[in-house]
C-alpha positions as CSV (number, residue, x, y, z in Angstrom):
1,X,0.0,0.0,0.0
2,X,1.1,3.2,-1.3
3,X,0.3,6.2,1.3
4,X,2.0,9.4,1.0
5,X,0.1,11.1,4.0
6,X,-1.4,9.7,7.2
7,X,-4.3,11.6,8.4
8,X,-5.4,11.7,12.6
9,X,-9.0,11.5,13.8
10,X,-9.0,12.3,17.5
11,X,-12.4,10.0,19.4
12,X,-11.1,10.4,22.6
13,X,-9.4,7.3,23.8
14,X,-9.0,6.3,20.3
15,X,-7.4,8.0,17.2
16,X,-7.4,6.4,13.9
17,X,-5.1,6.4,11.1
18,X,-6.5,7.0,7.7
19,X,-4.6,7.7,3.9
20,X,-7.6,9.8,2.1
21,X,-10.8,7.3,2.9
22,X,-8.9,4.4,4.0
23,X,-9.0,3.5,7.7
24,X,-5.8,2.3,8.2
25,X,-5.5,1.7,12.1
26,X,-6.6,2.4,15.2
27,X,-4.8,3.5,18.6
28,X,-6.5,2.5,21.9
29,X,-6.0,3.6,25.1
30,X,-6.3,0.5,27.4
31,X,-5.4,2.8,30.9
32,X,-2.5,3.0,33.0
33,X,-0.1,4.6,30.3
34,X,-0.8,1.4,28.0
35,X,-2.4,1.5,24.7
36,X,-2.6,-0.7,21.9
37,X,-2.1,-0.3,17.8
38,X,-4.2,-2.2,15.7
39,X,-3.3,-1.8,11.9
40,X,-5.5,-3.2,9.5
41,X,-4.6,-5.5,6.8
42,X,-5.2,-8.5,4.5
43,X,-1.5,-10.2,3.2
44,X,-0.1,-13.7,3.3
45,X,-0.2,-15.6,6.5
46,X,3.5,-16.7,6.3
47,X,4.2,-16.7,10.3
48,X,4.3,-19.7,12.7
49,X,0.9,-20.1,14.3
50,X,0.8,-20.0,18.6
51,X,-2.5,-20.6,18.6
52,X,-5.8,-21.3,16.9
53,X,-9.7,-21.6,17.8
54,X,-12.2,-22.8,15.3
55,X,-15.3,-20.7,14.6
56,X,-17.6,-21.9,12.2
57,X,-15.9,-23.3,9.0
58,X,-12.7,-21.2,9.1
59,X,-9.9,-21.4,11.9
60,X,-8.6,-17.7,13.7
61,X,-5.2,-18.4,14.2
62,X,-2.5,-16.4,16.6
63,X,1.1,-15.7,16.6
64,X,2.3,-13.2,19.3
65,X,6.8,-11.8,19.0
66,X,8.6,-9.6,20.7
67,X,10.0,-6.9,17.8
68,X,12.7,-4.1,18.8
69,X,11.5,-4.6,22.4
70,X,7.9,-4.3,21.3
71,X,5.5,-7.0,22.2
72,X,3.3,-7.9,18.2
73,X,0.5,-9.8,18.1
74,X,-1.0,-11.1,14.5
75,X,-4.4,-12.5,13.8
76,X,-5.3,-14.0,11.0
77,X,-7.6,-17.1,9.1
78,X,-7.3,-20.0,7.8
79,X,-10.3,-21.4,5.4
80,X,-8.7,-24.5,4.3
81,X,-7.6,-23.3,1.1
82,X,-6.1,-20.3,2.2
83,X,-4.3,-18.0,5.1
84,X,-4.5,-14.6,5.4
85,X,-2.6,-11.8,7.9
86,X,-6.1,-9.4,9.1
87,X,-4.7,-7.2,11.7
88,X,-1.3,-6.9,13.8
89,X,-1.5,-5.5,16.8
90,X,1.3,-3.6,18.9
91,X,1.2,-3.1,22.3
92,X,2.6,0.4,23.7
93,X,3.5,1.6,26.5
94,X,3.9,5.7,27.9
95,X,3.3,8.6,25.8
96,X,4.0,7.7,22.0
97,X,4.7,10.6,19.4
98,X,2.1,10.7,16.4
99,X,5.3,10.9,13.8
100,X,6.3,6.8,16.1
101,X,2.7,5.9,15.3
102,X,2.6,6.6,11.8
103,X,6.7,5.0,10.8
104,X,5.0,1.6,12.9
105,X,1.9,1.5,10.8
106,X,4.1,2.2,7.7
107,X,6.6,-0.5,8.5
108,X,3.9,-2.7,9.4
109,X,2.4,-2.3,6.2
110,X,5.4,-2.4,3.8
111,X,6.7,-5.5,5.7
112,X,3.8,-7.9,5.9
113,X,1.5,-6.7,2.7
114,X,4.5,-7.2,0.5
115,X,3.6,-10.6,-1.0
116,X,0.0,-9.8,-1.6
């Protein structure tokens, strides 16, 4: 995904991260200094999977790393025929610069949408 400018919307205890109408992720606030980044996607599952649950006919699978001292966490499916990367998921901690925010989502997205 090509994105030359990430836009802010302010809710409150969430912002999200557009490019033009796109939402592109979403910062939480989950209390005591801790919030949590969850950047939208849909790429090739190509990770090890930690865990799995099975809901319906497809299978929600799991696979949580610890990147530059950050803890990830990436959700995804499996339909049998096929896996796909839906959201990653960084947890933060203390206050976080906008400019940080928007090089993670970036990254995020260059990194793990670069197959599909």
């Amino acid at each position: 995904m090509q994105c030359s400018d990430i836009d802010i919307i302010d809710r409150g205890e969430i912002k999200e991260y557009t490019c033009g109408n796109t939402s592109l992720a979403r910062l939480l606030s989950l209390g005591n200094e801790e919030k949590v980044l969850s950047i939208d996607m849909i790429a090739p599952w190509s990770l090890p999977i930690d865990r799995s649950i099975k809901v319906g006919d497809v299978r929600l699978i799991y696979r949580k790393e610890i990147i530059n001292g950050l803890e990830w966490e990436f959700v995804g499916y499996d339909d049998g025929s096929r896996r796909e990367l839906i959201s990653v998921r960084i947890l933060l901690r203390g206050n976080i610069e906008d400019s940080v925010i928007k090089e993670l989502i970036i990254n995020a997205l260059n990194i793990y949408m670069r197959e599909s």
